[in-house]
Backbone atoms as SQL, in Angstrom:
CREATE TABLE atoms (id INTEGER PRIMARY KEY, chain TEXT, resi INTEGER, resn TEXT, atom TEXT, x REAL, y REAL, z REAL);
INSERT INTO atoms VALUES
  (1, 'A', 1, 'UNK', 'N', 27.687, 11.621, -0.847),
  (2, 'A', 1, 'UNK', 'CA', 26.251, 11.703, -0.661),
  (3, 'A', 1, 'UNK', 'C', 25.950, 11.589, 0.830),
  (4, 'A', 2, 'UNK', 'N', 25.258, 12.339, 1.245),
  (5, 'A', 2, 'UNK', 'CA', 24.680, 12.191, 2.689),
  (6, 'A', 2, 'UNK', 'C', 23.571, 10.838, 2.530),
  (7, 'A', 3, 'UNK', 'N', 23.474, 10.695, 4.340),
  (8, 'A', 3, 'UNK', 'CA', 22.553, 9.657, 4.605),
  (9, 'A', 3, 'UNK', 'C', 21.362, 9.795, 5.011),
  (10, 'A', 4, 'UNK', 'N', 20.745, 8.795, 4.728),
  (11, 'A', 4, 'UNK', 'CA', 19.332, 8.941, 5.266),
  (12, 'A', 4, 'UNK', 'C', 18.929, 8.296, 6.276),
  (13, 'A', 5, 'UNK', 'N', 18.216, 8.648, 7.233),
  (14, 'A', 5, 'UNK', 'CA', 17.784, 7.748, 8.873),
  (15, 'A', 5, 'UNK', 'C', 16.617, 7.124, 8.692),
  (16, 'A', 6, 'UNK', 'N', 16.301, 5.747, 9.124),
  (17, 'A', 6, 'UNK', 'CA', 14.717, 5.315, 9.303),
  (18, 'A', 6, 'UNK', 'C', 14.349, 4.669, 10.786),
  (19, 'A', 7, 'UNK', 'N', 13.764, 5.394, 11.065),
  (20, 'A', 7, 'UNK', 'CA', 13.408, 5.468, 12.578),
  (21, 'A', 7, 'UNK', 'C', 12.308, 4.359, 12.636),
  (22, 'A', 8, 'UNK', 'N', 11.937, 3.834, 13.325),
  (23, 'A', 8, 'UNK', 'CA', 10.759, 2.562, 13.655),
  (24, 'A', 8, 'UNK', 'C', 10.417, 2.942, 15.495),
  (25, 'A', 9, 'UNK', 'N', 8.847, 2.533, 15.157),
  (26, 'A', 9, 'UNK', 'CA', 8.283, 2.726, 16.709),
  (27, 'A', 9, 'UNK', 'C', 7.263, 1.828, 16.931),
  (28, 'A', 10, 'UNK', 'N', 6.928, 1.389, 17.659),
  (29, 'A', 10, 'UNK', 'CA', 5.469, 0.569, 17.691),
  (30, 'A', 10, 'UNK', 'C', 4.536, 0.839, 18.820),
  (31, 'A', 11, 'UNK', 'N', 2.834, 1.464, 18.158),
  (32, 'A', 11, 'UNK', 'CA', 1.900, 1.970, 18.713),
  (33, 'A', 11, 'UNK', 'C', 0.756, 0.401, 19.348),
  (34, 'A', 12, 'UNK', 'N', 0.006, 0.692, 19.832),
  (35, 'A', 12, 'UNK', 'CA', -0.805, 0.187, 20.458),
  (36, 'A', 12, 'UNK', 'C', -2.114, -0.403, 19.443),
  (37, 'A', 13, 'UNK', 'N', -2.176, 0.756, 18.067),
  (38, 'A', 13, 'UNK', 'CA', -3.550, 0.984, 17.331),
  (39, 'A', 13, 'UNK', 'C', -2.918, 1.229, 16.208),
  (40, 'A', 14, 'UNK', 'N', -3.648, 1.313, 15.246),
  (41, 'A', 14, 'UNK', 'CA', -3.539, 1.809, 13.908),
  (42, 'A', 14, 'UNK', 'C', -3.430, 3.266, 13.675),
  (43, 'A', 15, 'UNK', 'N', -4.816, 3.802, 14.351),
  (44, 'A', 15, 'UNK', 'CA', -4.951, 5.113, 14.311),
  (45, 'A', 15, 'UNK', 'C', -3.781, 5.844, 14.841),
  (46, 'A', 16, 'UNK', 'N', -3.215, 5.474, 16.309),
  (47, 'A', 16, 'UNK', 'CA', -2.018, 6.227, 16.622),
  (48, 'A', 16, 'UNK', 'C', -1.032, 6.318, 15.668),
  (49, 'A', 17, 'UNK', 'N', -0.873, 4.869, 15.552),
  (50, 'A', 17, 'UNK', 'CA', 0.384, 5.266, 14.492),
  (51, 'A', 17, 'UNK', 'C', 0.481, 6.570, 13.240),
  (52, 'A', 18, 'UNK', 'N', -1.205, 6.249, 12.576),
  (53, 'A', 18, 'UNK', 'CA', -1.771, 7.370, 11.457),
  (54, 'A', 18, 'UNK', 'C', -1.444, 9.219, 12.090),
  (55, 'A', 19, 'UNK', 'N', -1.680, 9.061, 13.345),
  (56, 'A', 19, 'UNK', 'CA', -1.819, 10.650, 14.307),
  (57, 'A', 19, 'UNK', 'C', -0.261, 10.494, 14.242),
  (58, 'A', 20, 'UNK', 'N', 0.577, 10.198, 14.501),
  (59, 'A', 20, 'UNK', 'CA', 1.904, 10.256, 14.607),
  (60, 'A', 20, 'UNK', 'C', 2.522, 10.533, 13.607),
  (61, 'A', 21, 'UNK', 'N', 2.233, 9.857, 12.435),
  (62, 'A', 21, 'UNK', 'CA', 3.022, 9.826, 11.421),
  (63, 'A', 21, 'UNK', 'C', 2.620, 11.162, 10.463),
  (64, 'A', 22, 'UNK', 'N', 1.569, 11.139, 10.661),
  (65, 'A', 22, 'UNK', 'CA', 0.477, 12.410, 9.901),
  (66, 'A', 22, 'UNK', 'C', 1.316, 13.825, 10.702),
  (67, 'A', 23, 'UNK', 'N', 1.825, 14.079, 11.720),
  (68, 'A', 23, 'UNK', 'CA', 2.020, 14.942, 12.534),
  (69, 'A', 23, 'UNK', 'C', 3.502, 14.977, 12.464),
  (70, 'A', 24, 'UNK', 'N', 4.249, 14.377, 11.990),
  (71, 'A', 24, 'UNK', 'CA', 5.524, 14.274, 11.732),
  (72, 'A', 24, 'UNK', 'C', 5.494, 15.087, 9.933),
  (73, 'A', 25, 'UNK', 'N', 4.609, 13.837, 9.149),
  (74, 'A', 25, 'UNK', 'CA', 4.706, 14.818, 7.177),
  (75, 'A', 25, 'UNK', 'C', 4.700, 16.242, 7.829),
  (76, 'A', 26, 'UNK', 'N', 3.397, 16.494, 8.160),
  (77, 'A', 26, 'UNK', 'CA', 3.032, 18.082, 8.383),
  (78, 'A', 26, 'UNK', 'C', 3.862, 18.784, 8.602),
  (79, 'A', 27, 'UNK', 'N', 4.918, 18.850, 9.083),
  (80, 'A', 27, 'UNK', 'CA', 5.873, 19.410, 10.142),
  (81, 'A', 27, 'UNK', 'C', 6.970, 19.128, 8.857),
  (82, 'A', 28, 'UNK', 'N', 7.197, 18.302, 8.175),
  (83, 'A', 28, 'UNK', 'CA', 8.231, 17.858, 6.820),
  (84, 'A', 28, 'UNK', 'C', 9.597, 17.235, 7.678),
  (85, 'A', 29, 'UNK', 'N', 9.263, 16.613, 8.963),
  (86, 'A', 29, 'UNK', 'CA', 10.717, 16.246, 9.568),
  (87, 'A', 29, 'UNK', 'C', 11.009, 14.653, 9.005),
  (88, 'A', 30, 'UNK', 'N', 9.809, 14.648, 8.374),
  (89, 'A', 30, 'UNK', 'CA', 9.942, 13.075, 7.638),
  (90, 'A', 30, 'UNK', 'C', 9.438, 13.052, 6.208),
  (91, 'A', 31, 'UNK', 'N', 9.785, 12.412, 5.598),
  (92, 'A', 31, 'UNK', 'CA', 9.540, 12.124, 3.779),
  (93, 'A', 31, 'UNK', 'C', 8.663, 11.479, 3.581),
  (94, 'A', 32, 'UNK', 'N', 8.500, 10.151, 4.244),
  (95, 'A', 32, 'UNK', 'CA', 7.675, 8.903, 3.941),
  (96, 'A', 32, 'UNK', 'C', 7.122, 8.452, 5.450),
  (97, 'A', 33, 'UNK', 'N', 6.566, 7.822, 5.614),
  (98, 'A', 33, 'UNK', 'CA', 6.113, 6.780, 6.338),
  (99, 'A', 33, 'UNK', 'C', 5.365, 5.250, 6.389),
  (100, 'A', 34, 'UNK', 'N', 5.840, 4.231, 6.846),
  (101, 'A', 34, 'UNK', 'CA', 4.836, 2.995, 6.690),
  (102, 'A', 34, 'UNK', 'C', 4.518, 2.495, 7.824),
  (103, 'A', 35, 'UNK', 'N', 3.193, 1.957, 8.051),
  (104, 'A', 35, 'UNK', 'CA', 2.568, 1.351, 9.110),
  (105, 'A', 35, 'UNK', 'C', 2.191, 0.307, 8.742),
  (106, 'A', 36, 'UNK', 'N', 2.284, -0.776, 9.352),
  (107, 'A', 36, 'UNK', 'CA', 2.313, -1.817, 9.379),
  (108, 'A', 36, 'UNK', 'C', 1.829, -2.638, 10.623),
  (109, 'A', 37, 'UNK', 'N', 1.413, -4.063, 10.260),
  (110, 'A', 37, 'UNK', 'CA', 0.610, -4.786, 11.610),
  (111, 'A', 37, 'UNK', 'C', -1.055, -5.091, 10.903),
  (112, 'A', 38, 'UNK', 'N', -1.437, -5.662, 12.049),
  (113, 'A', 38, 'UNK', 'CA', -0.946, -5.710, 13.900),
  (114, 'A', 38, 'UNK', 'C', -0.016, -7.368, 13.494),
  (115, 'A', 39, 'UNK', 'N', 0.709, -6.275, 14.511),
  (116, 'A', 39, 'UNK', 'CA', 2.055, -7.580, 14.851),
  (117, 'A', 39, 'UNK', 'C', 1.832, -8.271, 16.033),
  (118, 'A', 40, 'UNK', 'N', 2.611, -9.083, 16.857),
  (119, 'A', 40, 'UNK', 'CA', 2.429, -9.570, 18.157),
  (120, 'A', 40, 'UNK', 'C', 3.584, -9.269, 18.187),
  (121, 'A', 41, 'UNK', 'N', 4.249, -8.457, 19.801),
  (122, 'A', 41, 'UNK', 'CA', 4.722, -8.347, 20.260),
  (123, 'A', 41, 'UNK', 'C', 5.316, -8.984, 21.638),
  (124, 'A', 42, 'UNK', 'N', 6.025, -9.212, 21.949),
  (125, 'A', 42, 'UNK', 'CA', 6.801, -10.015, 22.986),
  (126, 'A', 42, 'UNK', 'C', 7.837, -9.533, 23.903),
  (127, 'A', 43, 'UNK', 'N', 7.893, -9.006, 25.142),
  (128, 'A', 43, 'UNK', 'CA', 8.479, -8.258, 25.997),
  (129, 'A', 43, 'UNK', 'C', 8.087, -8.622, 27.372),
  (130, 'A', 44, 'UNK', 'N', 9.615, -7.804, 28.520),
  (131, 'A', 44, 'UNK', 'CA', 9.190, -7.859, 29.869),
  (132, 'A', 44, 'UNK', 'C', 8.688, -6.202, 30.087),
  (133, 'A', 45, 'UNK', 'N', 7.975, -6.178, 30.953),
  (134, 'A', 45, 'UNK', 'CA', 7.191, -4.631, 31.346),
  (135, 'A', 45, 'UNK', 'C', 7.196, -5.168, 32.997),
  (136, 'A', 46, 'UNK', 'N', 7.595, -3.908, 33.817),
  (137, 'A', 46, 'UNK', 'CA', 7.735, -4.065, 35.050),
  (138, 'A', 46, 'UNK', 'C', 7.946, -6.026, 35.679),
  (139, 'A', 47, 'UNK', 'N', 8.360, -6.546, 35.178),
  (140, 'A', 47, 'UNK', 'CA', 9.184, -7.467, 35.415),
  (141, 'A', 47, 'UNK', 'C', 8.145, -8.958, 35.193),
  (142, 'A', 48, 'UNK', 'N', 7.314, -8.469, 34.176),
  (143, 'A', 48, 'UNK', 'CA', 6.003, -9.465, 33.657),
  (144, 'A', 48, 'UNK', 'C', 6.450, -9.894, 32.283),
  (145, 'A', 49, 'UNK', 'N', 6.598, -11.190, 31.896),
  (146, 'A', 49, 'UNK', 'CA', 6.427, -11.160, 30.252),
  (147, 'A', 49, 'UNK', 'C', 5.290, -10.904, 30.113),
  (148, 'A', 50, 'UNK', 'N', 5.225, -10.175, 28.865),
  (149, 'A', 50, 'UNK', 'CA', 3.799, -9.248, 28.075),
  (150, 'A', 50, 'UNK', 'C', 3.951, -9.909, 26.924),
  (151, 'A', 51, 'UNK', 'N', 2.506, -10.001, 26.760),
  (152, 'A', 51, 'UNK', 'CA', 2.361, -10.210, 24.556),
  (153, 'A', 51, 'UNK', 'C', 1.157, -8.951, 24.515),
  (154, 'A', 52, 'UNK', 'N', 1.163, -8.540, 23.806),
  (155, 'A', 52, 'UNK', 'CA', 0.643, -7.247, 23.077),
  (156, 'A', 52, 'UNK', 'C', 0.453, -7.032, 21.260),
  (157, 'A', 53, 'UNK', 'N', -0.936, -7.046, 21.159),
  (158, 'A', 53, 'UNK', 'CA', -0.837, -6.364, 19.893),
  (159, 'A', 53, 'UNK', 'C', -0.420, -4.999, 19.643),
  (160, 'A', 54, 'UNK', 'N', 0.148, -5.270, 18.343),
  (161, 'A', 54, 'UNK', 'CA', 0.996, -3.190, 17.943),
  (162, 'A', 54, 'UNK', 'C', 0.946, -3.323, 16.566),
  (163, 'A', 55, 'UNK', 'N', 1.129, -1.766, 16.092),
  (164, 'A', 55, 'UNK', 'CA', 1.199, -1.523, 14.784),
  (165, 'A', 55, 'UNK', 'C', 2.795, -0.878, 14.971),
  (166, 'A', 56, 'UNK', 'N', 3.266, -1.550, 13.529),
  (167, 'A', 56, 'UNK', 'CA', 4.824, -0.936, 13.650),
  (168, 'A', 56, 'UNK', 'C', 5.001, 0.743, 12.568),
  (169, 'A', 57, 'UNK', 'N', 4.910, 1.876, 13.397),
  (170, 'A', 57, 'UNK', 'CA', 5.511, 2.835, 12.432),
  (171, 'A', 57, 'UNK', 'C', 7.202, 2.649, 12.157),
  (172, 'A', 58, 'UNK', 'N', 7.091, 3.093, 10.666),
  (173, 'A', 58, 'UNK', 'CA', 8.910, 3.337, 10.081),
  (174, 'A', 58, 'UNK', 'C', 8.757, 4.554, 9.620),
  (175, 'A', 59, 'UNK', 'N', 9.614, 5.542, 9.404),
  (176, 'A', 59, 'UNK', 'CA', 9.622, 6.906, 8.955),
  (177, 'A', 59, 'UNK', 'C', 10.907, 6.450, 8.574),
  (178, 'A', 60, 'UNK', 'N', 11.445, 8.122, 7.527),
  (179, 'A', 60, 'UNK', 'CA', 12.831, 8.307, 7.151),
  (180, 'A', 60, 'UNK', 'C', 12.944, 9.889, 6.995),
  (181, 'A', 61, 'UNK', 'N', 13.771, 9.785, 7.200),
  (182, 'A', 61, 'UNK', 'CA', 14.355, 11.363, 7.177),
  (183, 'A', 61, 'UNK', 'C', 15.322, 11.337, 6.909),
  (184, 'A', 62, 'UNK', 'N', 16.591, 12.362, 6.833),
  (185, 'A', 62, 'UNK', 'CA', 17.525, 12.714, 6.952),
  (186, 'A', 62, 'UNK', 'C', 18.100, 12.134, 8.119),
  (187, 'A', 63, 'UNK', 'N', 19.470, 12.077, 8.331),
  (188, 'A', 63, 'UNK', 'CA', 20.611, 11.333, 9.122),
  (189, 'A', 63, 'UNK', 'C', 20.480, 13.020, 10.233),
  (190, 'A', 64, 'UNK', 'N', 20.633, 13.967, 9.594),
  (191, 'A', 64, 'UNK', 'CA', 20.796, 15.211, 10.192),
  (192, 'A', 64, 'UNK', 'C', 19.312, 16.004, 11.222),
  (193, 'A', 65, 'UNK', 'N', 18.464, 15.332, 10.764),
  (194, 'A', 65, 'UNK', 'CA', 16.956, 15.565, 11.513),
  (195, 'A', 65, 'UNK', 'C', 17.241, 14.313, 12.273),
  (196, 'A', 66, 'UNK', 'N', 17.744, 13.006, 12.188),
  (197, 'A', 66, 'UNK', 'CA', 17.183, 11.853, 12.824),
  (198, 'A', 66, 'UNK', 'C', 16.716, 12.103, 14.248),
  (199, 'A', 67, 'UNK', 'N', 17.988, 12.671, 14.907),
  (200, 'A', 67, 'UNK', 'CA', 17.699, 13.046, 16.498),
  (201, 'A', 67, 'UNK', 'C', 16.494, 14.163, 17.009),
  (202, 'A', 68, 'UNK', 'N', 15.890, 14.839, 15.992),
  (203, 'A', 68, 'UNK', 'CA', 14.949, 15.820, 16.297),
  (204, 'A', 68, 'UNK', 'C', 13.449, 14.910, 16.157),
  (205, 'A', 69, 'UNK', 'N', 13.442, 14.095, 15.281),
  (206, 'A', 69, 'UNK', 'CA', 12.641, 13.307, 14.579),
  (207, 'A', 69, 'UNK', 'C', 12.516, 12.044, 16.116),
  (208, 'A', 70, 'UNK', 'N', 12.959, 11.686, 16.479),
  (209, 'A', 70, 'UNK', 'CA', 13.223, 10.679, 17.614),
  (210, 'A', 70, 'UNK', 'C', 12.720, 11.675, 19.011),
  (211, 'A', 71, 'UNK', 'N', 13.445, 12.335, 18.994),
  (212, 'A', 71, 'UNK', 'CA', 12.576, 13.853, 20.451),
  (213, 'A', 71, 'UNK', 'C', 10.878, 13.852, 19.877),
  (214, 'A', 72, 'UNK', 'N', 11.102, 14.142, 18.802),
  (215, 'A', 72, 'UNK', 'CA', 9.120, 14.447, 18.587),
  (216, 'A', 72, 'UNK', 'C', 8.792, 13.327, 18.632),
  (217, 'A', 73, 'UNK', 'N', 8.766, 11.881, 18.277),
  (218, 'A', 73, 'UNK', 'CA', 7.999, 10.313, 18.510),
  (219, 'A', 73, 'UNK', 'C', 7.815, 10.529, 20.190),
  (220, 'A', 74, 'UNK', 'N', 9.176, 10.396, 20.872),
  (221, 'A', 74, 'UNK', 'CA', 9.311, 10.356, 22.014),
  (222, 'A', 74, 'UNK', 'C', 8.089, 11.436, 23.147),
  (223, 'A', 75, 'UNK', 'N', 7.941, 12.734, 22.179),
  (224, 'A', 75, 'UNK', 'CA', 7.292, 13.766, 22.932),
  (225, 'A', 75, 'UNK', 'C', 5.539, 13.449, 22.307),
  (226, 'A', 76, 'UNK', 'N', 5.404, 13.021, 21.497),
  (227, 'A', 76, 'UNK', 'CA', 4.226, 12.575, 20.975),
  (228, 'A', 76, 'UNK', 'C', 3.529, 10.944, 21.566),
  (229, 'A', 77, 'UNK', 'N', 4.702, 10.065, 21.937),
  (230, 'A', 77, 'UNK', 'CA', 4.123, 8.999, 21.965),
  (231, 'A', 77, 'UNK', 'C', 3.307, 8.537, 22.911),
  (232, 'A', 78, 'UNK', 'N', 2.145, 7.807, 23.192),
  (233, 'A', 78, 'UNK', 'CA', 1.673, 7.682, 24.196),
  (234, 'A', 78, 'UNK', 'C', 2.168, 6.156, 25.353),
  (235, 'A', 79, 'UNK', 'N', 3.002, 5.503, 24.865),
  (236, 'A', 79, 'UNK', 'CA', 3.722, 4.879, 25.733),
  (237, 'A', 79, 'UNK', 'C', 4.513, 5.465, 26.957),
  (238, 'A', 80, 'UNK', 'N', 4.275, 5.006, 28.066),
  (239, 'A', 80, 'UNK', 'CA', 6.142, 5.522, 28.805),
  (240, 'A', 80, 'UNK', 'C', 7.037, 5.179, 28.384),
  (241, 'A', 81, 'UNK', 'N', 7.469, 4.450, 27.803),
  (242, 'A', 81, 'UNK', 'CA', 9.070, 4.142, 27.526),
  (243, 'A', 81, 'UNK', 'C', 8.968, 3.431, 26.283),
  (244, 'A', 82, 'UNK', 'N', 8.395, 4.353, 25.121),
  (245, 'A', 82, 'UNK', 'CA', 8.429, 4.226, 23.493),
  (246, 'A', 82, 'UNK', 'C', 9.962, 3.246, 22.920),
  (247, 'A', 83, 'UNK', 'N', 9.260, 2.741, 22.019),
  (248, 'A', 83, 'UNK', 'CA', 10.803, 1.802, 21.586),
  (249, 'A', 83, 'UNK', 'C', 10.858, 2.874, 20.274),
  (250, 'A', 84, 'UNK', 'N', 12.244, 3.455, 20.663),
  (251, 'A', 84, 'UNK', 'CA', 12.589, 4.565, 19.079),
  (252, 'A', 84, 'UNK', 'C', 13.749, 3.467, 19.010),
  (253, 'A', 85, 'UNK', 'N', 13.854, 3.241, 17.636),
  (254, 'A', 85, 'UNK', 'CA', 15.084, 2.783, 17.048),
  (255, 'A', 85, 'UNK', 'C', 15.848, 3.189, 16.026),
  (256, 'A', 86, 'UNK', 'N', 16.718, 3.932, 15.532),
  (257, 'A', 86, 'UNK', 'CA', 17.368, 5.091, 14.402),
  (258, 'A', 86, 'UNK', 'C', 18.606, 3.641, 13.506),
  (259, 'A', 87, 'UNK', 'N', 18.393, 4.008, 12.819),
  (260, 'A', 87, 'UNK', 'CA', 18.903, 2.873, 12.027),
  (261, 'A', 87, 'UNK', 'C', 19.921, 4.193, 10.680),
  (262, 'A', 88, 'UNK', 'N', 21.184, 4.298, 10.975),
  (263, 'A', 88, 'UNK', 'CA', 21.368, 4.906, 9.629),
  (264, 'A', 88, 'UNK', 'C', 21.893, 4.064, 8.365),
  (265, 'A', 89, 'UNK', 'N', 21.201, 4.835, 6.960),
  (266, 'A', 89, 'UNK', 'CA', 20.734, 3.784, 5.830),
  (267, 'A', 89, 'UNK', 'C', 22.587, 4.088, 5.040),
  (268, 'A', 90, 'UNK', 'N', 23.580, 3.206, 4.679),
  (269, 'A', 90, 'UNK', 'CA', 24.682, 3.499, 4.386),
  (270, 'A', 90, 'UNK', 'C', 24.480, 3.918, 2.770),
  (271, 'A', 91, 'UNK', 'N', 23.651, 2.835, 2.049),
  (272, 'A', 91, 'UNK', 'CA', 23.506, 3.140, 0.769),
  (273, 'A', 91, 'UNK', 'C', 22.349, 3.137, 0.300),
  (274, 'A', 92, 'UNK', 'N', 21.344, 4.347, -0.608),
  (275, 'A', 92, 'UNK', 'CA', 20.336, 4.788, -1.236),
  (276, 'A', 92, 'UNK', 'C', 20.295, 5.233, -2.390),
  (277, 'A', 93, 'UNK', 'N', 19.531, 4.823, -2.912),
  (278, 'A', 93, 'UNK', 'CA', 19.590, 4.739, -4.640),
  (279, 'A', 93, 'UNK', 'C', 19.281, 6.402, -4.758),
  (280, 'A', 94, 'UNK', 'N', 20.001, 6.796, -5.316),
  (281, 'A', 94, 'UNK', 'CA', 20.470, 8.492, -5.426),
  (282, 'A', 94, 'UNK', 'C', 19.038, 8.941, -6.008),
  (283, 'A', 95, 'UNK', 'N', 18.199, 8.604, -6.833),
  (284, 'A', 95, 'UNK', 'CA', 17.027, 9.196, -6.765),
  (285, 'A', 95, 'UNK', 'C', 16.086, 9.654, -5.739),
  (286, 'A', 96, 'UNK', 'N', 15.904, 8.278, -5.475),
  (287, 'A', 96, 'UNK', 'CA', 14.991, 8.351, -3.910),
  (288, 'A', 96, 'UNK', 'C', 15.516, 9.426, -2.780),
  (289, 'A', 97, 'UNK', 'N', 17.020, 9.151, -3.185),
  (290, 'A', 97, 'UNK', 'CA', 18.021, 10.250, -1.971),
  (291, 'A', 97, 'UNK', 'C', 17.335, 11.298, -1.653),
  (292, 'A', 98, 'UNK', 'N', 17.467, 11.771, -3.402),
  (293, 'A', 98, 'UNK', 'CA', 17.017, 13.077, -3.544),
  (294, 'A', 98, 'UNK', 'C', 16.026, 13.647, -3.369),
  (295, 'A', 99, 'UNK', 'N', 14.458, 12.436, -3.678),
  (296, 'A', 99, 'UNK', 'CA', 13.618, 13.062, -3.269),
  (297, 'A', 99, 'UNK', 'C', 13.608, 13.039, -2.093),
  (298, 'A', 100, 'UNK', 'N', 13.863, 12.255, -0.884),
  (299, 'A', 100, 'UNK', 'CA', 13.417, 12.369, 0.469),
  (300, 'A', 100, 'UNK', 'C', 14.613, 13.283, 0.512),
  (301, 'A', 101, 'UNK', 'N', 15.591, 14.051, 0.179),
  (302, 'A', 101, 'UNK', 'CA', 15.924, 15.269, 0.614),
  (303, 'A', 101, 'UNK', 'C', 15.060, 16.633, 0.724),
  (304, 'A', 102, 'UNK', 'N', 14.485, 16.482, -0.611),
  (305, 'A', 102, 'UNK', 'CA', 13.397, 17.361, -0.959),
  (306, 'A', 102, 'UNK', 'C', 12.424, 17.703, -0.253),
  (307, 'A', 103, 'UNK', 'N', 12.019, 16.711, 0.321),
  (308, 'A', 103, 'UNK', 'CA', 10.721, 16.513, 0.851),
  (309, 'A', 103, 'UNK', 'C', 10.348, 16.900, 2.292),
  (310, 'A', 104, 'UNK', 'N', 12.140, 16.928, 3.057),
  (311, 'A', 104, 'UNK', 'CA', 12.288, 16.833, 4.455),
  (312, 'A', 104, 'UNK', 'C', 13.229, 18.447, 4.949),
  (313, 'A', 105, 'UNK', 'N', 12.174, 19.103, 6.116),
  (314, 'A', 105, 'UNK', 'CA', 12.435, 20.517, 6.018),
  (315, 'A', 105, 'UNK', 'C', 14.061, 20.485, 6.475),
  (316, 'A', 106, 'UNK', 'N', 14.942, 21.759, 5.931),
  (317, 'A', 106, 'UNK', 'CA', 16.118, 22.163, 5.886),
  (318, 'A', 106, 'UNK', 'C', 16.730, 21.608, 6.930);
């Protein structure tokens, strides 16, 4: 059985995340999506600790889109230096497999 990828990013807003994720289905490079938040976030940015509210997007796709799927967040996102994280999933309950095979273009 092939694998499936779930990519995670975290937006600024709700709505971005919704424009992102909405713009990814359309396109079918992803199956599902969840948004989630607002989280608090915790990081250095130009050499400041930052706290920041964010909403966390997760998508999934295919193992074989993952890297195309990660170029479009990246080319869509409005951060400079977007946190993409690709996570591949080892084991998926063969239904679900199938539909997010289905679901996610060739």
């Amino acid at each position: 059985m092939s694998t499936i990828s779930i990519l995670s990013t975290t937006l600024a807003d709700k709505e971005a995340a919704r424009r992102l994720a909405a713009s990814l289905l359309a396109d079918k490079q992803i199956a599902c999506a969840q948004i989630t938040g607002p989280i608090t976030s915790l990081f250095r940015w130009q050499g400041e600790n930052t706290e920041a509210e964010e909403w966390q997007l997760v998508v999934k796709t295919t193992t074989e889109r993952a890297e195309i799927v990660a170029e479009e967040i990246a080319r869509l996102h409005p951060y400079t230096v977007p946190e993409i994280i690709t996570q591949e999933v080892a084991t998926v309950h063969p239904p679900y497999h199938d539909w997010l095979r289905g679901e996610v273009a060739g």
